[in-house]
BAFI-208392 format. One record per residue (C-alpha): residue number from 1; x, z, y. Coordinates in steps of 0.5 Angstrom, whole numbers. Example, Ala and Ser with C-alpha at 12.3 -4.5 7.8 and 13.67 -1.06 7.14 Angstrom:
BEGIN
[atom 1; [25; 16; -9]],
[atom 2; [27; 14; -2]],
***
This chain:
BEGIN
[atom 1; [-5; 2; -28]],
[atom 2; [-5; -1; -21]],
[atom 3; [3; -5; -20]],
[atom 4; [7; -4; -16]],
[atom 5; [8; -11; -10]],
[atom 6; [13; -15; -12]],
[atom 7; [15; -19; -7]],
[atom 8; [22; -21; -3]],
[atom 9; [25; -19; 4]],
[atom 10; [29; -26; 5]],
[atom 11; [36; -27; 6]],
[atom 12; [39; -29; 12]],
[atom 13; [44; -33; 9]],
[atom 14; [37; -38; 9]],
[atom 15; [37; -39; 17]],
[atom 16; [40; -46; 16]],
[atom 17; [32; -48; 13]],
[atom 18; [30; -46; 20]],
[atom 19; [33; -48; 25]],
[atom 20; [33; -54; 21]],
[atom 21; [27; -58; 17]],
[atom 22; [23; -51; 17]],
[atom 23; [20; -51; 24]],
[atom 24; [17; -57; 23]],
[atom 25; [15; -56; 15]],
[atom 26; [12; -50; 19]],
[atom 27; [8; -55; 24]],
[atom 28; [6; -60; 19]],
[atom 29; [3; -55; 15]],
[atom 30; [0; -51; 19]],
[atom 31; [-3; -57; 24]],
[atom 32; [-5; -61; 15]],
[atom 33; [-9; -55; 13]],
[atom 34; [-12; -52; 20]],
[atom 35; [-14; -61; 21]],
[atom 36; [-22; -61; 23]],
[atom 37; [-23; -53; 23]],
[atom 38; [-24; -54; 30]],
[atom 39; [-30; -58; 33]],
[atom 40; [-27; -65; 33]],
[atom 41; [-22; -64; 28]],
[atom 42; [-18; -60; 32]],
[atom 43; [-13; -55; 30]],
[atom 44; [-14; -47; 32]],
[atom 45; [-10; -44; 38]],
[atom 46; [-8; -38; 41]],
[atom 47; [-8; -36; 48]],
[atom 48; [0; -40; 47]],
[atom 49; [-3; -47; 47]],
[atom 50; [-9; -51; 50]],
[atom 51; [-16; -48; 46]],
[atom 52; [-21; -42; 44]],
[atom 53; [-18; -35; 49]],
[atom 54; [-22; -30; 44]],
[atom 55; [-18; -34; 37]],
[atom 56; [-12; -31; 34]],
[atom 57; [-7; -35; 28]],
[atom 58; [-4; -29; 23]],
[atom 59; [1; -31; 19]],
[atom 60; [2; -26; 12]],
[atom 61; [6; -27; 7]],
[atom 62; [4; -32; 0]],
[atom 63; [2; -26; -3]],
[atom 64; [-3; -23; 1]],
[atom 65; [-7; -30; 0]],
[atom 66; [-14; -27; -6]],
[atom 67; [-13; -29; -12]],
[atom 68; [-20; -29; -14]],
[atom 69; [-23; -30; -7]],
[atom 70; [-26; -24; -2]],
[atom 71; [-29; -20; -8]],
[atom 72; [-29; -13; -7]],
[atom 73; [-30; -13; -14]],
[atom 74; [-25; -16; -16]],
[atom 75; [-19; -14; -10]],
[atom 76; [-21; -15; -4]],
[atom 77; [-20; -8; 0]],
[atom 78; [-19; -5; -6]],
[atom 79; [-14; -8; -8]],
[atom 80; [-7; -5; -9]],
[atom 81; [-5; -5; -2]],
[atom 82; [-12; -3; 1]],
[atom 83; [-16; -5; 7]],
[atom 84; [-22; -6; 10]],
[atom 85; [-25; -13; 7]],
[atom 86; [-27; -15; 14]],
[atom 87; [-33; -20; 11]],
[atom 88; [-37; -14; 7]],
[atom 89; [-39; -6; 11]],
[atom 90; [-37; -1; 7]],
[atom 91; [-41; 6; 8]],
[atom 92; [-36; 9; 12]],
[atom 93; [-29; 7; 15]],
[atom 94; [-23; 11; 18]],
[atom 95; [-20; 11; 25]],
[atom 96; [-14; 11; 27]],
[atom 97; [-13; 18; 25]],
[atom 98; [-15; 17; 19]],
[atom 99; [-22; 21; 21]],
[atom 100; [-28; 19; 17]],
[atom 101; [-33; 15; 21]],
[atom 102; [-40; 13; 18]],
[atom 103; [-41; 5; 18]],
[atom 104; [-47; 4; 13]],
[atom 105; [-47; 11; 12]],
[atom 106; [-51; 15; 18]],
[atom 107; [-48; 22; 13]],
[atom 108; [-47; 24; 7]],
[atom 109; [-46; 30; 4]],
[atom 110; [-44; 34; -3]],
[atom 111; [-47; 38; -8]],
[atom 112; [-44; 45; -8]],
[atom 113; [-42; 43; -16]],
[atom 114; [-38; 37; -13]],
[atom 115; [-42; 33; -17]],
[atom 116; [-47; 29; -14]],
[atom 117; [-45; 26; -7]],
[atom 118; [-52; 23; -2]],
[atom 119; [-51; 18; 3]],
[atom 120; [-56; 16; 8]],
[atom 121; [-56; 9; 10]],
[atom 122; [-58; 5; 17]],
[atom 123; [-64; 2; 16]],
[atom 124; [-62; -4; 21]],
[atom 125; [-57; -8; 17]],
[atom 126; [-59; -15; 14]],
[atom 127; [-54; -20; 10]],
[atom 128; [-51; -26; 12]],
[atom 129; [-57; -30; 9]],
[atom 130; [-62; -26; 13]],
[atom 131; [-63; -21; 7]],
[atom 132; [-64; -13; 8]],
[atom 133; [-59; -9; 6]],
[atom 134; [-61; -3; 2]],
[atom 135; [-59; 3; -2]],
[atom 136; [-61; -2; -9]],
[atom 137; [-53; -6; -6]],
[atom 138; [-49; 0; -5]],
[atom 139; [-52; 2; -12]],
[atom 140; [-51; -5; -14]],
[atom 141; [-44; -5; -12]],
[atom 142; [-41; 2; -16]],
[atom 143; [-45; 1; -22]],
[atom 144; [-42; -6; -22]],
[atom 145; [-35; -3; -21]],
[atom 146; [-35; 2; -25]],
[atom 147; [-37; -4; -31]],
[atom 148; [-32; -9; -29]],
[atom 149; [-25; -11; -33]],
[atom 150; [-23; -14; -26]],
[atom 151; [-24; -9; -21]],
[atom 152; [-17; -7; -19]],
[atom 153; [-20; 0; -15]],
[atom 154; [-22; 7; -19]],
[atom 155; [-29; 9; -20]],
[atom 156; [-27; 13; -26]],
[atom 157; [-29; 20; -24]],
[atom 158; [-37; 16; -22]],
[atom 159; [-42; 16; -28]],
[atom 160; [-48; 12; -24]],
[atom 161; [-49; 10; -17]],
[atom 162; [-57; 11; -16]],
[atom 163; [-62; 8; -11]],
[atom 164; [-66; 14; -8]],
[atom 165; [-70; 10; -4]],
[atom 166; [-69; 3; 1]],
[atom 167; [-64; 8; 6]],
[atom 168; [-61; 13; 1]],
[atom 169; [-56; 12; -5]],
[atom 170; [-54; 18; -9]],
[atom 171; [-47; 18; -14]],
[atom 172; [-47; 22; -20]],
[atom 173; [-40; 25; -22]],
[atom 174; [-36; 27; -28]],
[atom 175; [-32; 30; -25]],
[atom 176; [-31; 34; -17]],
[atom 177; [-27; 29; -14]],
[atom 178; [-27; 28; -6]],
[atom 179; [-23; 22; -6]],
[atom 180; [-28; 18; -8]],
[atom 181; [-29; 17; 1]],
[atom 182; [-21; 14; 1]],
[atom 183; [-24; 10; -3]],
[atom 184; [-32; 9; 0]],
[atom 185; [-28; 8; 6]],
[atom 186; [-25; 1; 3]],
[atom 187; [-30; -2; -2]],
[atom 188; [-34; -8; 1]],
[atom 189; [-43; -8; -1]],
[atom 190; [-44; -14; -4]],
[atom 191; [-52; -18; -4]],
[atom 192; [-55; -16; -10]],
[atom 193; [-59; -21; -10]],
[atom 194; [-54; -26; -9]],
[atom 195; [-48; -24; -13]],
[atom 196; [-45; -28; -18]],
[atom 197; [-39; -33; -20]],
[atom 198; [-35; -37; -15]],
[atom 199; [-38; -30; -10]],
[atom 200; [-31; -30; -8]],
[atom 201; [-30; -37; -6]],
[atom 202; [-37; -36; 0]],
[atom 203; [-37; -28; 0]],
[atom 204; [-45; -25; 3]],
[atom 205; [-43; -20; 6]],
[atom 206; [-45; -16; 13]],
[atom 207; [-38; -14; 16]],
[atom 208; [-36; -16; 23]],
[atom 209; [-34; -23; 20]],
[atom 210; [-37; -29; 15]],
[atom 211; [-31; -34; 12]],
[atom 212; [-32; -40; 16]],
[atom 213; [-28; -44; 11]],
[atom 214; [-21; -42; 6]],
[atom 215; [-17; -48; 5]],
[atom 216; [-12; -44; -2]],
[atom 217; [-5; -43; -2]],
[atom 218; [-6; -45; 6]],
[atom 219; [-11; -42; 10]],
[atom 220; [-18; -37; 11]],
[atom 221; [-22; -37; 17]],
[atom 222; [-26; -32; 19]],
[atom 223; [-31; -32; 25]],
[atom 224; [-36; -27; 28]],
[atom 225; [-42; -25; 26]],
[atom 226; [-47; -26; 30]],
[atom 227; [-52; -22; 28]],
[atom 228; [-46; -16; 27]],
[atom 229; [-51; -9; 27]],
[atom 230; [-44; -6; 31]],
[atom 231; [-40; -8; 36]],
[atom 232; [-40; -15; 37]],
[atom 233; [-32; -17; 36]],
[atom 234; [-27; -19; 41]],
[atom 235; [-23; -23; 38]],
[atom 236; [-28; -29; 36]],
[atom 237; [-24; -33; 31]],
[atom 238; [-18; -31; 27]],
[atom 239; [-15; -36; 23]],
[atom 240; [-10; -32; 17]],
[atom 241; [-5; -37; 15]],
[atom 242; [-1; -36; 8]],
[atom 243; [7; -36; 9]],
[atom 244; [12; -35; 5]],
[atom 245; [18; -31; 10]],
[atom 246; [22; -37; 13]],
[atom 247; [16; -41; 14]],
[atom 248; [13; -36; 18]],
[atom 249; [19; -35; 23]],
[atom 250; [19; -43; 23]],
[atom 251; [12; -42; 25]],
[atom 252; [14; -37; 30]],
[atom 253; [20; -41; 32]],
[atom 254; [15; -47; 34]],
[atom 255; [9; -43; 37]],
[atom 256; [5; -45; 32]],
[atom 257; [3; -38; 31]],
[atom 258; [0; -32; 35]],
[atom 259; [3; -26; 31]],
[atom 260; [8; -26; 24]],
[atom 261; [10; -21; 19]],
[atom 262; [18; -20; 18]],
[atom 263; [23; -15; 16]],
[atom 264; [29; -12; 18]],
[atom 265; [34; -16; 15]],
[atom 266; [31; -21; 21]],
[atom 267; [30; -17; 26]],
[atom 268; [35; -18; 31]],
[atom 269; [32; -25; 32]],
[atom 270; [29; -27; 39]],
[atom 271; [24; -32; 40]],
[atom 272; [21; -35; 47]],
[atom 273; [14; -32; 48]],
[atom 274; [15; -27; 43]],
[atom 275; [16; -20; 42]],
[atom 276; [18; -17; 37]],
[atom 277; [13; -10; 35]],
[atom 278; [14; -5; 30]],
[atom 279; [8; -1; 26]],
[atom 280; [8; 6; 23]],
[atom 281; [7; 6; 15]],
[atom 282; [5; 10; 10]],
[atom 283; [10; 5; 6]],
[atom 284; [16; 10; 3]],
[atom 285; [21; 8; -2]],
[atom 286; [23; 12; -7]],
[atom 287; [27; 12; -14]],
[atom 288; [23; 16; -20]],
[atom 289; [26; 20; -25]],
[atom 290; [25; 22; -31]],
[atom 291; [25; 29; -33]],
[atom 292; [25; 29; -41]],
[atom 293; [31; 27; -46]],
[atom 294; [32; 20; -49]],
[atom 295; [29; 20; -55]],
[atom 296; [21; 20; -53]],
[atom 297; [16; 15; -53]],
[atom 298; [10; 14; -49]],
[atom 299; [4; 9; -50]],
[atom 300; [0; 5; -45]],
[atom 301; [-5; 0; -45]],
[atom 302; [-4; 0; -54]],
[atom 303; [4; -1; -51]],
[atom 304; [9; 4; -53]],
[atom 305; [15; 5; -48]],
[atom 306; [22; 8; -49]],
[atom 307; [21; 15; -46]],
[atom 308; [26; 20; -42]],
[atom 309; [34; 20; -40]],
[atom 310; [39; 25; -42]],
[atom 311; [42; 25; -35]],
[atom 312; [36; 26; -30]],
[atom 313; [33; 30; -35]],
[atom 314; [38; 36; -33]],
[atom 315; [34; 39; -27]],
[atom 316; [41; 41; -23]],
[atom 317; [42; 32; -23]],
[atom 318; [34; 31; -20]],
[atom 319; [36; 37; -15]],
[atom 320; [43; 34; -14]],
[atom 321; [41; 27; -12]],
[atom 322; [36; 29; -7]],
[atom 323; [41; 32; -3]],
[atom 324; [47; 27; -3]],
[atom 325; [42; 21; -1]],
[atom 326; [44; 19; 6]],
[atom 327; [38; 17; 9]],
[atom 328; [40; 16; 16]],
[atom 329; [45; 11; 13]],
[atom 330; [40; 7; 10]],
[atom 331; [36; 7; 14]],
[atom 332; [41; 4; 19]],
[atom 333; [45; -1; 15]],
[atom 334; [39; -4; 10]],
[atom 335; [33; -3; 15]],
[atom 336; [37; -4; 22]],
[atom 337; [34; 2; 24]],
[atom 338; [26; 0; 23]],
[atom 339; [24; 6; 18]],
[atom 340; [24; 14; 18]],
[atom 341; [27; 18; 12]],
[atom 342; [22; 19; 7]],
[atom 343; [20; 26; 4]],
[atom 344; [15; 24; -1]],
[atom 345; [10; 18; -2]],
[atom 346; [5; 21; 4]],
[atom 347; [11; 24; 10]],
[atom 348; [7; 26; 16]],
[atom 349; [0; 26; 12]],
[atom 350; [-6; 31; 13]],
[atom 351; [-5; 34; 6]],
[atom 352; [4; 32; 6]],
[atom 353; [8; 39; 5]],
[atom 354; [15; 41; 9]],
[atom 355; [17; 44; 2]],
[atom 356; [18; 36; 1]],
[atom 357; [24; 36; 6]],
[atom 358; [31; 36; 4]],
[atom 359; [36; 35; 9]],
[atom 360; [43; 31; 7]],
[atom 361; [48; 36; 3]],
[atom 362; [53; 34; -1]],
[atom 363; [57; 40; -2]],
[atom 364; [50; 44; -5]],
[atom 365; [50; 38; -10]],
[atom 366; [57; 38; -12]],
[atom 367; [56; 45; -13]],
[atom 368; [48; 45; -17]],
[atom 369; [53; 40; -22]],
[atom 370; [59; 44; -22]],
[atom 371; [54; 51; -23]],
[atom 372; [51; 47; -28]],
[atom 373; [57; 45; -33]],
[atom 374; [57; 38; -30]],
[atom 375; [65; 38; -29]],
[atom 376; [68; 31; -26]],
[atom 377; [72; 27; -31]],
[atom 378; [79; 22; -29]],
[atom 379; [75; 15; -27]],
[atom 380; [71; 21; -23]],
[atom 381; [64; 21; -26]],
[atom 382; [61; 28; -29]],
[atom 383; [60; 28; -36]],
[atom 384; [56; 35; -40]],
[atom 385; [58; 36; -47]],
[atom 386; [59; 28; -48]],
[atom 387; [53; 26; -43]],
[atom 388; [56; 22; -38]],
[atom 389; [52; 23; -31]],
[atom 390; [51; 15; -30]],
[atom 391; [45; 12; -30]],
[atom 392; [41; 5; -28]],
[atom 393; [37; 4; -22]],
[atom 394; [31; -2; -23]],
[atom 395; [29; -5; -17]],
[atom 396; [26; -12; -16]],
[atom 397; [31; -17; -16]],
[atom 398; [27; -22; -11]],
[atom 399; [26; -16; -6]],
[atom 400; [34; -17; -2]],
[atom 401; [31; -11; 2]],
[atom 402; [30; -7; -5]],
[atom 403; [37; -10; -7]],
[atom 404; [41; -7; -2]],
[atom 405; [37; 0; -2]],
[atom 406; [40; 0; -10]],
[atom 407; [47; -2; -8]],
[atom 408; [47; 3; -2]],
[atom 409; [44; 9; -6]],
[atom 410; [50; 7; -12]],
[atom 411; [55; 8; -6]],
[atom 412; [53; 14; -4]],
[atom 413; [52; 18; -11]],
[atom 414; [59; 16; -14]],
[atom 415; [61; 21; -8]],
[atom 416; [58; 26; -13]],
[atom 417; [60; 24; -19]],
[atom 418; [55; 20; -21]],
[atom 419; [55; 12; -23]],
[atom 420; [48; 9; -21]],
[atom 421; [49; 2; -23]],
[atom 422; [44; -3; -20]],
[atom 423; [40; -7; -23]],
[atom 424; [36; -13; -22]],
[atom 425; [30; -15; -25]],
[atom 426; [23; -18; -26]],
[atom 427; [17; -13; -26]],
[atom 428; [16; -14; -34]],
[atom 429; [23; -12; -34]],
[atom 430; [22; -7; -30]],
[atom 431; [16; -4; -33]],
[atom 432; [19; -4; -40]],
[atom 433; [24; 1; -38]],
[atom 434; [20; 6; -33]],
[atom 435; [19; 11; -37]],
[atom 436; [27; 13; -38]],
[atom 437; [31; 10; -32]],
[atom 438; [31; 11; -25]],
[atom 439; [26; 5; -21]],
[atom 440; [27; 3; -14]],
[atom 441; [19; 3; -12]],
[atom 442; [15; 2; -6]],
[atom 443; [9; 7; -5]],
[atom 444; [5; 9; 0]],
[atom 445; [-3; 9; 3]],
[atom 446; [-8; 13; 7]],
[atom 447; [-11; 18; 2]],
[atom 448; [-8; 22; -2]],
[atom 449; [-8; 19; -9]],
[atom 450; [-3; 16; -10]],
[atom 451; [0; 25; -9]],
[atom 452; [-5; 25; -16]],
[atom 453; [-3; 19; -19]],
[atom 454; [5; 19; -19]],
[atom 455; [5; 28; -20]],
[atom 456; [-1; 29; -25]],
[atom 457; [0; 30; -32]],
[atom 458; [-4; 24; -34]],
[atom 459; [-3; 20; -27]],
[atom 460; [-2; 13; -27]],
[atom 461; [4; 13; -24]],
[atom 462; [7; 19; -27]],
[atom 463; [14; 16; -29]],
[atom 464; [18; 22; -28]],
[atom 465; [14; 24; -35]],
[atom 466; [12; 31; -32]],
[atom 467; [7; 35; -34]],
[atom 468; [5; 43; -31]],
[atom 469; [-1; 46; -32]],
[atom 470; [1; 49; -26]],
[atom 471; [1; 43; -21]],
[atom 472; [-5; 40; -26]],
[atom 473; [-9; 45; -23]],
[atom 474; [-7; 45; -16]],
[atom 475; [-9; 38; -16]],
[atom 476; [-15; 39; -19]],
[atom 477; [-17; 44; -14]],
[atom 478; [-16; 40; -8]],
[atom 479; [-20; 34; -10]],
[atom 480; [-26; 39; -12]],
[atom 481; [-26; 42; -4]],
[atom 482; [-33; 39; -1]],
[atom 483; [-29; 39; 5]],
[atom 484; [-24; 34; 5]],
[atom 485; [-20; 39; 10]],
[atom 486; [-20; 44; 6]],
[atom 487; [-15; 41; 0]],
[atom 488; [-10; 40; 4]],
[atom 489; [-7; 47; 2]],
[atom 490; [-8; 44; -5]],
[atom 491; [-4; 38; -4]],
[atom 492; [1; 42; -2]],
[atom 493; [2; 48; -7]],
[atom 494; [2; 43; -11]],
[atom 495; [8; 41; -8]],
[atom 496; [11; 48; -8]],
[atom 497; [7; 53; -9]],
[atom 498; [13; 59; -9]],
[atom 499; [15; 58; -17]],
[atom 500; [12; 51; -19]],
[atom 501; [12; 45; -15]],
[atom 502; [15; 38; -15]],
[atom 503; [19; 39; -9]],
[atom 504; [25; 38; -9]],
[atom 505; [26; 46; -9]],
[atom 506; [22; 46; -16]],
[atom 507; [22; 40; -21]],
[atom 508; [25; 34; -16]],
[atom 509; [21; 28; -20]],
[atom 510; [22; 23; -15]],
[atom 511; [28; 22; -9]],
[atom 512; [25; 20; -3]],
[atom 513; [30; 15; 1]],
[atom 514; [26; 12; 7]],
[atom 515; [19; 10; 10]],
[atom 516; [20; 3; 12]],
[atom 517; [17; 1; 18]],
[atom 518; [12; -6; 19]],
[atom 519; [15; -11; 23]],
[atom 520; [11; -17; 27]],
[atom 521; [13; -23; 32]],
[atom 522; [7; -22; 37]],
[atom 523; [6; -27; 42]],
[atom 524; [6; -24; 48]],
[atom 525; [-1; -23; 52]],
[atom 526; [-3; -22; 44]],
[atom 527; [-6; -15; 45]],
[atom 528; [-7; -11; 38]],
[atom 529; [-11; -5; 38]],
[atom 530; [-8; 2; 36]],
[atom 531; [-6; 1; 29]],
[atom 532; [-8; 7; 24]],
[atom 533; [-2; 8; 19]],
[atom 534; [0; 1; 15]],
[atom 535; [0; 3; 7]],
[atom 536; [5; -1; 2]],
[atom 537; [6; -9; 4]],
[atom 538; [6; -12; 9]],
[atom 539; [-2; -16; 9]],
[atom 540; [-9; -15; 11]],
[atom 541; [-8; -8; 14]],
[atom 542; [-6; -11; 20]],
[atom 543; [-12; -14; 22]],
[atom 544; [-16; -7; 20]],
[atom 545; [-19; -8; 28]],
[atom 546; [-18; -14; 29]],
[atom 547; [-25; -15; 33]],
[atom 548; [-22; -11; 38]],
[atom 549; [-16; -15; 39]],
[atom 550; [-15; -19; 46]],
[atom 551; [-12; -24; 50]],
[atom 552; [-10; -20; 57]],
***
């Protein structure tokens, strides 16, 4: 299963540490650990400071940082929060459209069984050390995917990747499953001639860029490489530095950096230089809900997990809360303004359904729980032969962003009788009640997955505990089309198809809250190209294109 992101928003209580020591913490470290990147020793700079006009200094957040290294077979691109790996070439990509385009690849093609997928190879890419890439890499890198304990992607449904020939490479399903290009689009080619441990640490790759040098728990430094098959990049140099929140504003604060991750909670900040830039996501936040009765087990991993809620399991409770979520609200008083009402885990998305919508009614609400014999006692909670309507809402205790959302939330379901009560915890915690109480969560990524994983009846992600045999098939269908146009209609019958669904009209196994927007301090003159979607985290989605930033 792939966890969902713990990470903190900050809190504003903590701006003393900025204007005070922080700002030079910030500057010492970014001047310690960028010491001798340069020629002569110097540090890196931006368009803002004396130096290289085709560099670029990114903080991300302490997270981002890869564990293991820029091993695609570990986590890089594939990871959780996807992207593109930058050093590696993937077979193909996604446009700010989210419309595939070949980058290995010169086409590809399905069998009509859906089970075999052949793509044809440039012939012109060669590795950073001089060696050719041919079909035997592509192969090499599935087949050790598919293998691997640490590999944090899904190749489940590929049996074999096999090597036609030096520039065609075919692989061979168990399953239709269209998908598979979301996560092509992703998934880094390594050498196979020169993989092995510690790869992560001096990847080979063929991609844009080489790591120039990665200084743990500081920085990694990417430059452009010279013998790229595509466009050479803009950007000549870019310099990721790894900041935990208030770091980062204090980089931002003394000019240190180009352009850093922040949240809402810091957005009506002002720096000289700066702007403050938002970016469409993909990144919802939504609360699961449990759908069977209290009493249940469900196994995972050799791990039995209590199962099923004796509240949410009741239909007229899931529809009820769905109408009485104020998105609006939300989105004002948590994210000060910087997000969208969420619907589902893939608003606005080719395959996403309007019968996800749901407007604001709480007078509906209170009538489905009156209607279905949920009747408002004297301290002003439901209760229905002895259940009172109240419940947990999990959220991680370190996101302060998440916090709010729970206590907001709480607020506005005690307005239809109903006592959600907020609760805090680490993600062992939380994963130990995800099966029988409602949970905060943070999903969203650009392909439709994520749709299979949380609605599926065997889906990774299914913690409402649904199953139909309706939506299954829907499912099914939409990931055996040859074209990837043609399942959009099946994604979203499987949302609602007249009688079964998991919209709201139907099974309500999920309330969407909001789809946060990703906020940036971008020095000005710092030109961003045109961002596709952002999925879950802020991190390296960021720089997808960097190769085409500039400086004007």
């Amino acid at each position: 299963m792939i966890n969902e992101e713990a990470r903190g928003s900050g809190m504003l209580s903590r701006r003393g540490f900025i204007a005070g020591a922080g700002a030079a913490g910030a500057a010492a470290l970014l001047s310690g650990c960028t010491a001798g990147a340069g020629e002569g020793g110097s540090a890196p700079s931006g368009s803002g400071s004396e130096g290289a006009s085709s560099q670029v200094i990114v903080a991300m957040n302490a997270g981002s940082e890869p564990a293991a290294g820029f091993d695609p077979l570990v986590a890089w691109g594939c990871g959780e929060h996807v992207h593109e790996p930058l050093i590696q070439s993937t077979l193909i990509t996604t446009d700010e459209n989210l419309e595939f385009i070949n980058d290995l690849a010169t086409s590809y093609s399905c069998s009509d069984d859906g089970l075999t997928w052949t793509f044809e190879l440039r012939d012109d890419v060669a590795f950073t050390d001089g060696e050719p890439l041919t079909a035997s890499d592509v192969a090499f890198t599935v087949n050790s995917a598919i293998q691997s304990d640490t590999f944090e992607g899904d190749l489940s449904m590929v049996d074999e990747a096999v090597a036609v020939s030096d520039t065609v490479v075919e692989f061979h399903l168990n399953k239709p499953y269209n998908a598979l290009l979301y996560t092509l689009a992703v998934l880094g080619i390594v050498p196979e001639h020169a993989y092995g441990d510690g790869y992560g640490s001096a990847p080979i790759g063929s991609g844009r860029y080489m790591l120039e040098r990665w200084d743990r728990g500081q920085q990694a430094i990417f430059s452009a490489n010279p013998d790229y098959y595509g466009e050479p990049p803009l950007m000549e140099r870019v310099v990721v530095v790894f900041m935990e929140e208030d770091a980062a504003l204090a980089a931002v604060q003394a000019g240190e950096v180009d352009i850093a991750y922040t949240y809402a909670t810091h957005a009506q900040q002002s720096f000289d230089g700066y702007e403050l830039v938002s970016y469409a996501t993909v990144d919802s936040r939504g609360i699961s809900l449990p759908t069977q009765p209290a009493g249940g087990t469900k196994s995972e991993g050799g791990t039995s997990y209590a199962m099923g809620n004796d509240v949410t399991s009741d239909l007229s409770i899931r529809r009820a809360l769905t109408y009485a979520i104020d998105r609006d609200a939300v989105i004002e008083n948590v994210l000060s303004g910087y997000g969208k009402p969420a619907y589902s885990v893939s608003d606005d998305m080719p395959w996403s359904s309007d019968d996800m919508k749901v407007e604001l009614d709480r007078d509906l609400a209170a009538r489905l729980l009156d209607d279905a014999g949920w009747a408002i006692g004297s301290d002003g909670v439901r209760a229905k032969d002895g259940v009172r309507a109240a419940f947990d809402i999990w959220y991680s205790s370190d996101d302060s962003a998440r916090q709010a959302i729970a206590n907001e939330l709480s607020n506005q379901f005690a307005q239809i009788g109903i006592e959600a009560s907020p609760r805090g915890g680490s993600w062992d915690e939380i994963y130990s009640h995800q099966y029988e109480q409602p949970v905060l969560w943070g999903w969203g990524s650009n392909s439709p997955i994520e749709v299979y994983a949380l609605n599926y009846s065997t889906g990774w992600g299914n913690y409402a505990c649904y199953e139909n045999a309706a939506i299954d098939a829907h499912l099914d269908e939409a990931l055996a089309q040859q074209n990837i146009e043609d399942s959009y209609a099946y994604w979203q019958l499987a949302a609602w198809d007249g009688e079964n669904g998991f919209a709201p009209k139907g099974a309500a196994t999920w309330a969407w809250i909001a789809n946060v927007d990703h906020l940036y301090f971008k020095r000005e003159g710092l030109v961003v190209a045109d961002q596709k979607p952002h999925p879950h985290g802020h991190g390296w989605s960021l720089v997808n294109n960097v190769d085409r930033w500039e400086w004007s």
